[in-house]
ZAROKOL-669773 format. One record per residue (C-alpha): residue in one letter; residue number from 1; x, y, z negated. Coordinates in steps of 0.001 Angstrom, whole numbers, padded with zeros to 6 digits. Last residue first. Layout:
<torkes>
 code pos       u       v       w
    A NUM       X       Y       Z
...
</torkes>
This chain:
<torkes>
 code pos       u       v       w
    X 584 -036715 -032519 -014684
    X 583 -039374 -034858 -013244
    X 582 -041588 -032194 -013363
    X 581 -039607 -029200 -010949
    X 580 -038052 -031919 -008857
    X 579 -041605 -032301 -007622
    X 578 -042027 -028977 -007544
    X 577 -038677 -028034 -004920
    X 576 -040299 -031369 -002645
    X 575 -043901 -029499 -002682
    X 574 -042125 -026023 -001946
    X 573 -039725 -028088  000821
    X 572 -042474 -029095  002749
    X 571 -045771 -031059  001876
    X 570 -048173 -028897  003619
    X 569 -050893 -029587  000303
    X 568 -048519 -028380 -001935
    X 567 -048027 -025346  000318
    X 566 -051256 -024329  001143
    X 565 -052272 -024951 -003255
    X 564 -049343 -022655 -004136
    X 563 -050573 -019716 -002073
    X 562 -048587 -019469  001407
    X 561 -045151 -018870  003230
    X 560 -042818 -021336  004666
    X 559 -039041 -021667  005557
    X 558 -037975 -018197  005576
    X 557 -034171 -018083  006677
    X 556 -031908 -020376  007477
    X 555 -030296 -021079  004291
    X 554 -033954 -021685  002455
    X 553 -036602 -019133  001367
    X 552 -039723 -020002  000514
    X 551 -042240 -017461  000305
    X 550 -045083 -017551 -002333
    X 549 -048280 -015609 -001696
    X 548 -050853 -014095 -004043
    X 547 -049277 -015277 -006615
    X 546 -051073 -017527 -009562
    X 545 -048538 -020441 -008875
    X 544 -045432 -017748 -010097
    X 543 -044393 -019169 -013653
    X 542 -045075 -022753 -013506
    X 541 -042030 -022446 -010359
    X 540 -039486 -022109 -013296
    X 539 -036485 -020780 -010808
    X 538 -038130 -017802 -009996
    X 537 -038059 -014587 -008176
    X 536 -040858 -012057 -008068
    X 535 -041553 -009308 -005574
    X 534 -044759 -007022 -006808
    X 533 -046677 -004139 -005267
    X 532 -048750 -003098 -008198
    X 531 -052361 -003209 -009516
    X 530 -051430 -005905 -012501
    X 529 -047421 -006451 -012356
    X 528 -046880 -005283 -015750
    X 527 -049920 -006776 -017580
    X 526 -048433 -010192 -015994
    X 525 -044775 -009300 -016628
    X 524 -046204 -008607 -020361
    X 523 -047900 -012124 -020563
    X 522 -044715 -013568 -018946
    X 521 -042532 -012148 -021667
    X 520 -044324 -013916 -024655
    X 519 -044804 -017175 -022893
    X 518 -040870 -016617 -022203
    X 517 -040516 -015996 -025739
    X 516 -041934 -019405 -026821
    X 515 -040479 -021563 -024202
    X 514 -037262 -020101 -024570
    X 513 -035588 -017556 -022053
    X 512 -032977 -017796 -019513
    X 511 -035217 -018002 -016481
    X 510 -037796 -014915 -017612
    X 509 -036940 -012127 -015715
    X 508 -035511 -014480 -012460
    X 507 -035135 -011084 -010316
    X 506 -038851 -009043 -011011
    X 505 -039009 -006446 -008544
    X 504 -041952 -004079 -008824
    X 503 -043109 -000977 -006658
    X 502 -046059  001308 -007564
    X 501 -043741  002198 -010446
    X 500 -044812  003173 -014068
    X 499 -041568  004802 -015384
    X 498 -042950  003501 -019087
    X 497 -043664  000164 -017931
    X 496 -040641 -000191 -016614
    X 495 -038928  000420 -020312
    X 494 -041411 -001337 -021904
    X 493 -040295 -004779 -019476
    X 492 -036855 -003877 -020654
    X 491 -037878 -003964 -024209
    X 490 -039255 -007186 -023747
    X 489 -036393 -008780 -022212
    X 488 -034704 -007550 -025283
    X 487 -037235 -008910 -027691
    X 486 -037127 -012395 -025800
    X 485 -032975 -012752 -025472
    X 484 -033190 -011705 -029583
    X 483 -031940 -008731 -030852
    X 482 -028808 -007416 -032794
    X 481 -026294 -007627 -029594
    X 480 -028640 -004838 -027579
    X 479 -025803 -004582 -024901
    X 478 -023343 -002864 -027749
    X 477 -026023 -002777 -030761
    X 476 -029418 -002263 -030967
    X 475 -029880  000507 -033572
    X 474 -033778  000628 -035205
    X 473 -035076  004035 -034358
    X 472 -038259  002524 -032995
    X 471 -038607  000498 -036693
    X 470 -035660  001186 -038753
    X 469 -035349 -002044 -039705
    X 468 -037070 -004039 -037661
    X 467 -040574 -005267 -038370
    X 466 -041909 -002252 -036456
    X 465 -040159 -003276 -033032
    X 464 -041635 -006840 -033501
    X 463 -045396 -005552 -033106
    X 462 -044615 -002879 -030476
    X 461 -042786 -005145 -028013
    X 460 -045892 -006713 -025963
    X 459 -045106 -005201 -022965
    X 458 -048600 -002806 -023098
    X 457 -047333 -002501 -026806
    X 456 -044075 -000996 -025989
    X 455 -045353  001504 -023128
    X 454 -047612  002848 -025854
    X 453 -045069  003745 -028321
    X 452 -043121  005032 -025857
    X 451 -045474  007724 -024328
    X 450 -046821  008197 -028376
    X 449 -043016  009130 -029072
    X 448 -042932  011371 -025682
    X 447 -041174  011065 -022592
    X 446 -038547  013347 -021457
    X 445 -036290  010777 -020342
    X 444 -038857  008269 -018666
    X 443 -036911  004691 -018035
    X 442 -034625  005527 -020681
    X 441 -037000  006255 -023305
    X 440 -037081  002859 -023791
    X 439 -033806  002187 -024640
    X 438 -034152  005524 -026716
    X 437 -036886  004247 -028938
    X 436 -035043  001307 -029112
    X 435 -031466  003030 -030696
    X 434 -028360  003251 -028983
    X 433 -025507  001113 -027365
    X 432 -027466  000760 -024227
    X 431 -029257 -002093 -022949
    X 430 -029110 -004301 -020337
    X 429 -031018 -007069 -019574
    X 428 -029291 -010240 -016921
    X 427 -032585 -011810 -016175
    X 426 -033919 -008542 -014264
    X 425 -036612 -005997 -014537
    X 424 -036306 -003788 -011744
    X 423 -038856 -001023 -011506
    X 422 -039126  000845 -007416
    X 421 -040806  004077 -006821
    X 420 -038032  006123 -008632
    X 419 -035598  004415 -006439
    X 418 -037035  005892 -003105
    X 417 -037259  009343 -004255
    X 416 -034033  009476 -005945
    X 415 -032220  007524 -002588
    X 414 -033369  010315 -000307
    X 413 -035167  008406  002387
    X 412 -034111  007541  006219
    X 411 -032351  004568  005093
    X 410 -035505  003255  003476
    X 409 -037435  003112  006745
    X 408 -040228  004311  006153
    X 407 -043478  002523  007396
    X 406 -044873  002567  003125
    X 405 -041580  001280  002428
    X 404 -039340 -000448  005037
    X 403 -036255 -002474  005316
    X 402 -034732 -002634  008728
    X 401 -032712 -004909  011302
    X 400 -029220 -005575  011016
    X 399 -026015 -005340  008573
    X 398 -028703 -004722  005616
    X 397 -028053 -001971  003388
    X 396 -026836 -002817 -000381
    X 395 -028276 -001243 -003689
    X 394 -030831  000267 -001343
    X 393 -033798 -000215 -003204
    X 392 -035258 -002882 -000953
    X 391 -032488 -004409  000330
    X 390 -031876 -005947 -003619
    X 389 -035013 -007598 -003391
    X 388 -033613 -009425 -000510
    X 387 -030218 -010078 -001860
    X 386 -031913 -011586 -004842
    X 385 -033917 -014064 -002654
    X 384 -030809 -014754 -000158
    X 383 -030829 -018397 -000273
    X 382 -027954 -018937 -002011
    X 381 -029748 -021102 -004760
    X 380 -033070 -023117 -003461
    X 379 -036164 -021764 -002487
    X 378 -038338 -019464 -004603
    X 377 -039661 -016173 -003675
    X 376 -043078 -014542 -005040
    X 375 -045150 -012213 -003562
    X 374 -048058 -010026 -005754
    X 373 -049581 -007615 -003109
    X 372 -050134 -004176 -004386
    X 371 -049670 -002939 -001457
    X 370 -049151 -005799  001722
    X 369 -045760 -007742  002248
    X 368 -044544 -008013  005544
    X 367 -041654 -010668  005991
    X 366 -039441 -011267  009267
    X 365 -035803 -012206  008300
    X 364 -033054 -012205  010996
    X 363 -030292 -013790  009279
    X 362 -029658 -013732  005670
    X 361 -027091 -014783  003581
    X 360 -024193 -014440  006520
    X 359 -020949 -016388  005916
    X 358 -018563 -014603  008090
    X 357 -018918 -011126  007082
    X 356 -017257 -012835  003590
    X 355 -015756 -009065  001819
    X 354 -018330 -007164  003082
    X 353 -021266 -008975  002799
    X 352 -023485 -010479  005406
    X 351 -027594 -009261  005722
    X 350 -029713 -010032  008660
    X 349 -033142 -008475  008813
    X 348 -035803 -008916  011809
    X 347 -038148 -006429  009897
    X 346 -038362 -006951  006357
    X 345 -041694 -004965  005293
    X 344 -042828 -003166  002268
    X 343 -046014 -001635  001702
    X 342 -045865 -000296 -002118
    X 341 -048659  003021 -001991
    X 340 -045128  005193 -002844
    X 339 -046123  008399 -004490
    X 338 -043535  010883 -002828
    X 337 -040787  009222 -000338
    X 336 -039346  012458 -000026
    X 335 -037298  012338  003865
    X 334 -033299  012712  003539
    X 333 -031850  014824  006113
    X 332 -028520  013717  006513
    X 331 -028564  010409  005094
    X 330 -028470  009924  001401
    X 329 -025389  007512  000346
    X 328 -024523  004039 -000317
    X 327 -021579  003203  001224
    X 326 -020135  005374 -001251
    X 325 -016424  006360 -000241
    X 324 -013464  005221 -002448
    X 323 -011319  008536 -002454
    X 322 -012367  009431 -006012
    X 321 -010833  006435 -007061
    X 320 -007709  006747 -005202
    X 319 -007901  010181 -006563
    X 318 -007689  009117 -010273
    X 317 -004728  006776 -009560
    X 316 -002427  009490 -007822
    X 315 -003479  012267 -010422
    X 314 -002607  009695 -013554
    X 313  000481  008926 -011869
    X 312  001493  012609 -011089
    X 311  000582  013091 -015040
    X 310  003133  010253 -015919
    X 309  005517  011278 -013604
    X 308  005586  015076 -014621
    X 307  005746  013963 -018576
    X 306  008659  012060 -017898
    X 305  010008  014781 -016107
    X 304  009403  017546 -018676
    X 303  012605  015994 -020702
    X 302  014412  016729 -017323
    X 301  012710  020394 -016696
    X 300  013533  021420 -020371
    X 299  017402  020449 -019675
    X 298  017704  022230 -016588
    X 297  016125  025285 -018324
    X 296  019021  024653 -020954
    X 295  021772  024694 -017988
    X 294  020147  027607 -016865
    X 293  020649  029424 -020204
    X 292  024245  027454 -021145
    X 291  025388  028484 -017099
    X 290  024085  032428 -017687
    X 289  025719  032283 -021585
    X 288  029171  030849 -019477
    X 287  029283  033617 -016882
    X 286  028702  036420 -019366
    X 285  031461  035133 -021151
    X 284  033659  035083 -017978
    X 283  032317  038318 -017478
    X 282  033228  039674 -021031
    X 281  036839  038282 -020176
    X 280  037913  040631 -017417
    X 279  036890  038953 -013467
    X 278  039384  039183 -010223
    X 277  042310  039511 -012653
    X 276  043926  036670 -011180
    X 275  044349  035317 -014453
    X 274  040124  035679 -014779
    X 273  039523  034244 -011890
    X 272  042099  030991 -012146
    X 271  039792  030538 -015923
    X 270  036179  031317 -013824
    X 269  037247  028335 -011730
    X 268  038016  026039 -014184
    X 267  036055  026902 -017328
    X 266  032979  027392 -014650
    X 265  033243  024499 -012980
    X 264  033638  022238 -016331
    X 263  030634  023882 -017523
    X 262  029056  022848 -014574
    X 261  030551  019276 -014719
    X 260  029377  018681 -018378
    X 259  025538  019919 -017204
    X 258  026014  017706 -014161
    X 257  026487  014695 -016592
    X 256  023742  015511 -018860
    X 255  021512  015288 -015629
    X 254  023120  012240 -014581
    X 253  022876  010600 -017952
    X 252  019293  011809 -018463
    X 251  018159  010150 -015279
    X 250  019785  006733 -015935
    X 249  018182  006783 -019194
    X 248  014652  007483 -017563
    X 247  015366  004630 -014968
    X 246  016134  002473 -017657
    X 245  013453  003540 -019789
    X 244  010813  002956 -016751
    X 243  012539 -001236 -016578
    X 242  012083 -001550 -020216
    X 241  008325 -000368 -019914
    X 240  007463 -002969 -016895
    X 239  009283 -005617 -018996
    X 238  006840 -004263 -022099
    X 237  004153 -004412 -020009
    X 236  004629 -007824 -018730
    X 235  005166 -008937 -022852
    X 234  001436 -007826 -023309
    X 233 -000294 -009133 -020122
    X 232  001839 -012556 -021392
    X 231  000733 -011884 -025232
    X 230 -002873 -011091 -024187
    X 229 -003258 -014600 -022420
    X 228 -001546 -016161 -025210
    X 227 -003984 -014756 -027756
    X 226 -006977 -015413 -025545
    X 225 -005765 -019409 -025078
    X 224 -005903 -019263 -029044
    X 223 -008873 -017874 -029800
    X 222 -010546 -020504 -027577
    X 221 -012009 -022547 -030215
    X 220 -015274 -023140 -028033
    X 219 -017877 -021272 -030227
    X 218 -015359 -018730 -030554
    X 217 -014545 -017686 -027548
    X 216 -017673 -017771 -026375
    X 215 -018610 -015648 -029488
    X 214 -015916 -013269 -028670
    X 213 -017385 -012660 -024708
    X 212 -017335 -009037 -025229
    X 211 -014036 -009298 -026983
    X 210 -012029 -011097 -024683
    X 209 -013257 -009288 -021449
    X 208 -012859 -006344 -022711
    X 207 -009034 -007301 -024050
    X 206 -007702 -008266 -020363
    X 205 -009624 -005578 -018900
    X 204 -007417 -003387 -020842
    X 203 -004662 -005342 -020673
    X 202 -004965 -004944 -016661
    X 201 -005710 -001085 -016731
    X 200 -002400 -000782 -018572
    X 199 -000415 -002813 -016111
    X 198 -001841 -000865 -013272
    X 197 -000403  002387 -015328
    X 196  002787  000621 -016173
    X 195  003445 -000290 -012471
    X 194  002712  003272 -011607
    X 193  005243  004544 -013979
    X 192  007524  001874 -013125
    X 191  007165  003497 -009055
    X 190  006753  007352 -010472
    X 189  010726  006375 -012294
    X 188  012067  005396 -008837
    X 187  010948  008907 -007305
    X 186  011960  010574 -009950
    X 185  015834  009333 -010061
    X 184  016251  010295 -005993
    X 183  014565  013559 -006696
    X 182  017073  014153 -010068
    X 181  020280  013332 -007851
    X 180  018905  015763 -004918
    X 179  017945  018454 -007945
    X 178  021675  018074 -009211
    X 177  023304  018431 -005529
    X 176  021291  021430 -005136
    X 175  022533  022632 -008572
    X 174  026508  022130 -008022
    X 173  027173  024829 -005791
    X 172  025510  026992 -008065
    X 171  028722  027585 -010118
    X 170  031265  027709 -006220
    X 169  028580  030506 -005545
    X 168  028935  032503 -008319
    X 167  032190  032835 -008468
    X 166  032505  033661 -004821
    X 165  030076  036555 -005560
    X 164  031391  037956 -008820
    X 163  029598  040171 -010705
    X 162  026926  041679 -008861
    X 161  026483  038246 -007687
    X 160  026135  036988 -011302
    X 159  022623  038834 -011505
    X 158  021084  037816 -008157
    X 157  021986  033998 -009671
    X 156  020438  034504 -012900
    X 155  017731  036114 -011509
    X 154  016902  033107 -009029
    X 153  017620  030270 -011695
    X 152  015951  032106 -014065
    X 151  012973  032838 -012307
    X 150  012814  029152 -010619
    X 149  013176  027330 -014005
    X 148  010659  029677 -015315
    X 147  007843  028612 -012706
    X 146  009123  025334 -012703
    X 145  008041  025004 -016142
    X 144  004818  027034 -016234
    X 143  003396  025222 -013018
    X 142  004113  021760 -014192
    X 141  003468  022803 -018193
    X 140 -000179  023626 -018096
    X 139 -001738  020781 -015918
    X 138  001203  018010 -016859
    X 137  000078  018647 -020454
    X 136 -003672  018286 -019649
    X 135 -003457  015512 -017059
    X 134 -001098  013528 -019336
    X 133 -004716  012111 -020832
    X 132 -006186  011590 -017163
    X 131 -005173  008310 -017188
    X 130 -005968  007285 -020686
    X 129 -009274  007816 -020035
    X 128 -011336  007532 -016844
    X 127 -008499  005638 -014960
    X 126 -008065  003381 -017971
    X 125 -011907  002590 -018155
    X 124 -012154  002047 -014696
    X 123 -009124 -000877 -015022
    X 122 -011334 -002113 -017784
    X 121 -014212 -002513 -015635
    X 120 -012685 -004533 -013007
    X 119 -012713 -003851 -009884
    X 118 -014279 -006302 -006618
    X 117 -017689 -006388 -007846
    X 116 -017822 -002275 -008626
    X 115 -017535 -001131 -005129
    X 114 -020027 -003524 -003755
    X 113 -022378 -002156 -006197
    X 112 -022015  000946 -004093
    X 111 -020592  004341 -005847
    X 110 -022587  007087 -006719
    X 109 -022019  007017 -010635
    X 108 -018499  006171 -009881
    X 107 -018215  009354 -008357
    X 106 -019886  011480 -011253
    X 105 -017571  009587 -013651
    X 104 -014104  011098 -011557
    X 103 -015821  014228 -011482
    X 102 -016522  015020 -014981
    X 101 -013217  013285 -015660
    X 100 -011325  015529 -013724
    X  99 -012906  018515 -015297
    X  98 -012290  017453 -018409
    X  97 -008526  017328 -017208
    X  96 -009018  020632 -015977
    X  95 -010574  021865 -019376
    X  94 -007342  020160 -021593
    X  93 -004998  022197 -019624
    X  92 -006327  025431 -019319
    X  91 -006893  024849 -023334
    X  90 -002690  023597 -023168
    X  89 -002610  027311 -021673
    X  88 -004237  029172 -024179
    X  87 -002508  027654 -027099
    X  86  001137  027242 -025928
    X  85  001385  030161 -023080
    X  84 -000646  032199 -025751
    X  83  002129  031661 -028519
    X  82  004819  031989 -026340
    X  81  004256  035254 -025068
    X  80  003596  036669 -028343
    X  79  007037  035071 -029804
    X  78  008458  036548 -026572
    X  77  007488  040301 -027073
    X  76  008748  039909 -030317
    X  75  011887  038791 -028914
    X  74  012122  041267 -026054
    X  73  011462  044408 -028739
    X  72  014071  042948 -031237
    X  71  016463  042516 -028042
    X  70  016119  046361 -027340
    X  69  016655  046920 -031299
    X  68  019704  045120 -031442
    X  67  021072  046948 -028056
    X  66  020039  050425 -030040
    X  65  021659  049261 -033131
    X  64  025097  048239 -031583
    X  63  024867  051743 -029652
    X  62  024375  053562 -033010
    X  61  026697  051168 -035472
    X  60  029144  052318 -032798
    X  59  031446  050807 -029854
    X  58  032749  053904 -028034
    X  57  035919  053884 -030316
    X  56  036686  050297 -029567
    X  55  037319  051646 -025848
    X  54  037856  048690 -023281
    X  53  037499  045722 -024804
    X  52  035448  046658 -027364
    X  51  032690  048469 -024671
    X  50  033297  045755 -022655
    X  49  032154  042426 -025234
    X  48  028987  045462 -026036
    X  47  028046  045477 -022207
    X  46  028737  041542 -021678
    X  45  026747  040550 -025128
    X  44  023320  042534 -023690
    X  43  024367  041379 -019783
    X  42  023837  037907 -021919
    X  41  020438  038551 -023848
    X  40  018655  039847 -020742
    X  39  017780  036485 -019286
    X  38  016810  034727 -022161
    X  37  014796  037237 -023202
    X  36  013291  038108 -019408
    X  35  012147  034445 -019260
    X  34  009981  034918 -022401
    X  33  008255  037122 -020457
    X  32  008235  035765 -017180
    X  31  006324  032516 -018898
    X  30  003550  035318 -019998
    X  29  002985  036356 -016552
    X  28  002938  032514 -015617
    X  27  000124  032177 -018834
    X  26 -001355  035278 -016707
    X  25 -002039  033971 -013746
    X  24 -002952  030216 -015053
    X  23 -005710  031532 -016794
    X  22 -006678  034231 -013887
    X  21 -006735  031228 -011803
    X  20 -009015  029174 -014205
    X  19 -011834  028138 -012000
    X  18 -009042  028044 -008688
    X  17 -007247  025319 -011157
    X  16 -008872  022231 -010061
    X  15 -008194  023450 -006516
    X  14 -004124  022191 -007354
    X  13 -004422  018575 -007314
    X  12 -004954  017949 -004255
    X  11 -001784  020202 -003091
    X  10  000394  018643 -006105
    X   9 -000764  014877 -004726
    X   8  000823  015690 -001115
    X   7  003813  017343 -002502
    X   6  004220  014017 -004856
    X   5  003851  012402 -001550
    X   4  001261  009472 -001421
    X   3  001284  005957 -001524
    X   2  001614  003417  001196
    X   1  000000  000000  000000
</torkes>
């Protein structure tokens, strides 16, 4: 994979701080400040080392005082400087990286399912987090630091030329060869940094998956196996660590190493100048407090550059994120799908994934399915049921033919509209890490207690939500961990109920349930799906004979179509898939 040029990343990177531009104009305003101190302070020790040299007389408690007092002003002009450029700036800092990560969880918000099967959630987490945490230093020290390294470098060397020009130039000889050195050593320390970042992602998924599936773990005595696979994630990111120090070692020994050979330049050379008489002594110590400023601006640039590769990785990784496209997305000129009356049709539909366009789940599928029409598909695994209901909302779009609603074609309709016909209760429920009454709530955000209240006894969750605790404020736990499959099945039922949809897709709601609580559930789905366009899928075939229609869906395509009694009495696969049904 070809990465990008750190010049390339800086010009992404740097619209996110057009909102703060007069921020960032005058912390740099502020960096000149406390540039001109260090700056000033040696022509300061020249003019008094000349005025002894060359007339004692002329060096009084007056002029000493006056230069004292000069540098007095600069310094307290510095502190103040210094004290915005370290508070207001690192606030610059922290609101672009909030910034960042406004936009980075916008994007995934938009993003395709197909996006999110092939990355893993901890990886996400680590681009949405600890990535973007070197955003705010890198943010307000990038352009402060090489701001002052280029003013001093560039005033320093205007300065010494007044002095001594050939001087001058043999001393900054050595810098370009530095930066080249330093470019070379960056450019291998972004690589580990990258690798550490990946690495990173990859414990973190590492350690999701571990804990969210703990009582797997548990129940099967797997602690053990999830130990060892942390340690080896673990022990890989301490190689990938020892290899960045390396780099970072080798960096500061080359930098310290052109600071010893700078000094060395200027002892030398500014030593045969100074016995030719071409430069007095103040000069030469003029010379050497210009070389121990730069060479200390030097110094702040190379303990900035692990900072500068860390935030440059954290850009890099967020934007290949924000660079996934939706495939998803509104057209153009989205059409309002308004109040939905529920006709839905399949028109000569063939559907392949991305990632397998080979192995096509459906191929040119015919199915019309009246309003408020109860339809329920069944046919054995793979046979594109769930694919189907997910064509309808858009979650993926089909590779040929059309989905409609109401004679729209769903393509042609603004995604909000569309999915705010459409309730999905699933097998897989999901709920937030909140309370009920907000799980609830979820499906109708403004919606009021007696709203809720009621939408949890049409679904038949009323009753057990006031025996818990806190009744509808009752805390559910990560993914609703403190209730039972039934209640939270339940709860998502309330939570469609609330939205009210003229649209329903129920995807196997009631497969992994007991007898007991999927008695419970199926009265609800029944209340639920009474006047409304409903799509059910179902492995327990007892729980869809009173459809209107059943379609059965094999690998190539829809097989047969009727009430349960047509296709009992027809004999085909329906009557072979019930017949396994009792014997199991």
């Amino acid at each position: 994979m070809e990465h990008p040029s750190t010049w390339t990343l800086i010009r992404r990177f740097s619209p996110y701080f057009k909102k703060y531009r007069l921020t960032l104009f005058f912390d740099l305003f502020c960096a000149t400040l406390t540039s001109v101190c260090d700056i000033v302070l040696p022509m300061l020790v020249r003019f008094l080392a000349q005025l002894g040299m060359g007339d004692m007389a002329s060096l009084t408690v007056t002029v000493i005082a006056k230069v004292a007092g000069l540098y007095l002003i600069l310094r307290v002009i510095d502190v103040a400087a210094s004290y915005f450029m370290a508070n207001v700036g690192h606030v610059m800092g922290a609101k672009i990286e909030t910034d960042m990560r406004s936009a980075l969880f916008s994007h995934l918000q938009r993003l395709s399912f197909s996006y999110f099967s092939s990355m893993k959630t901890g990886q996400l987490m680590a681009r949405i987090t600890s990535d973007l945490f070197d955003v705010t230093e890198f943010a307000h020290h990038c352009p402060e630091e090489f701001y002052i390294a280029a003013v001093k470098i560039v005033v320093s060397f205007l300065i010494l030329c007044t002095i001594n020009v050939p001087l001058t130039l043999i001393i900054f000889a050595v810098v370009p060869v530095m930066a080249i050195c330093a470019g070379l050593l960056n450019g291998a320390m972004r690589r580990t940094f990258r690798k550490n970042r990946q690495q990173v992602g990859e414990v973190n998924a590492q350690v999701e998956d571990s804990l969210l599936g703990i009582r797997v773990v548990q129940s099967f005595t797997g602690e053990a196996r999830e130990i060892e696979k942390f340690e080896e994630g673990n022990r890989e990111w301490l190689s990938i660590k020892k290899e960045n120090y390396r780099w970072m070692g080798s960096f500061t020994a080359t930098t310290r190493a052109f600071d010893g050979l700078m000094y060395l330049t200027v002892i030398v050379a500014g030593g045969l100048f100074m016995l030719r008489g071409v430069i007095d002594p103040a000069d030469l110590m003029a010379y050497l407090l210009y070389v121990t400023t730069l060479l200390a601006t030097i110094r702040r640039i190379v303990e900035f550059a692990e900072q500068f590769q860390r935030g440059m990785t954290g850009i890099e990784r967020f934007f290949e994120v924000m660079d996934a496209p939706p495939e998803i997305t509104d057209p153009e000129s989205p059409a309002d799908l308004g109040a939905a009356r529920g006709e839905i049709a399949f028109e000569h539909v063939s559907f392949a994934y991305a990632d397998d366009p080979g192995t096509p789940v459906l191929t040119d599928v015919n199915l019309h399915i009246r309003a408020g029409e109860n339809v329920a598909l069944v046919g054995p695994s793979g046979g594109g049921k769930t694919t189907m209901c997910n064509l309808i909302p858009r979650f993926y779009d089909p590779v040929a033919g059309r989905v409609t609603v109401d004679g729209h074609d769903v393509r042609t309709l603004s995604l909000a509209s569309l999915r705010r016909q459409i309730g999905v209760v699933q097998q897989d429920v999901y709920l937030f890490a909140g309370t009920i009454f907000e799980n609830i709530a979820y499906g109708k955000p403004h919606a009021t207690r007696a709203e809720v209240e009621q939408a949890a006894k049409l679904a038949g969750a009323h009753d057990f939500i006031l025996d818990t605790p806190d009744g509808y404020d009752t805390y559910v736990g990560e993914r609703g961990v403190r209730l039972s499959g039934g209640q939270k099945q339940r709860i998502s039922i309330a939570r469609v109920f609330l939205k009210n949809p003229p649209i329903l897709l129920l995807d196997e709601a009631t497969s992994a349930l007991d007898n007991e609580s999927e008695r419970l559930v199926q009265q609800s789905l029944e209340r639920l799906a009474k006047g409304r366009t409903t799509l059910t899928i179902a492995h327990r075939l007892s729980t869809i004979r009173g459809a209107d229609r059943i379609v059965v869906l094999s690998e190539d395509g829809i097989a047969e179509q009727g009430t349960h009694a047509e296709l009992l009495a027809r004999g085909g696969l329906y009557a072979q898939l019930c017949q396994l049904a009792e014997q199991s």
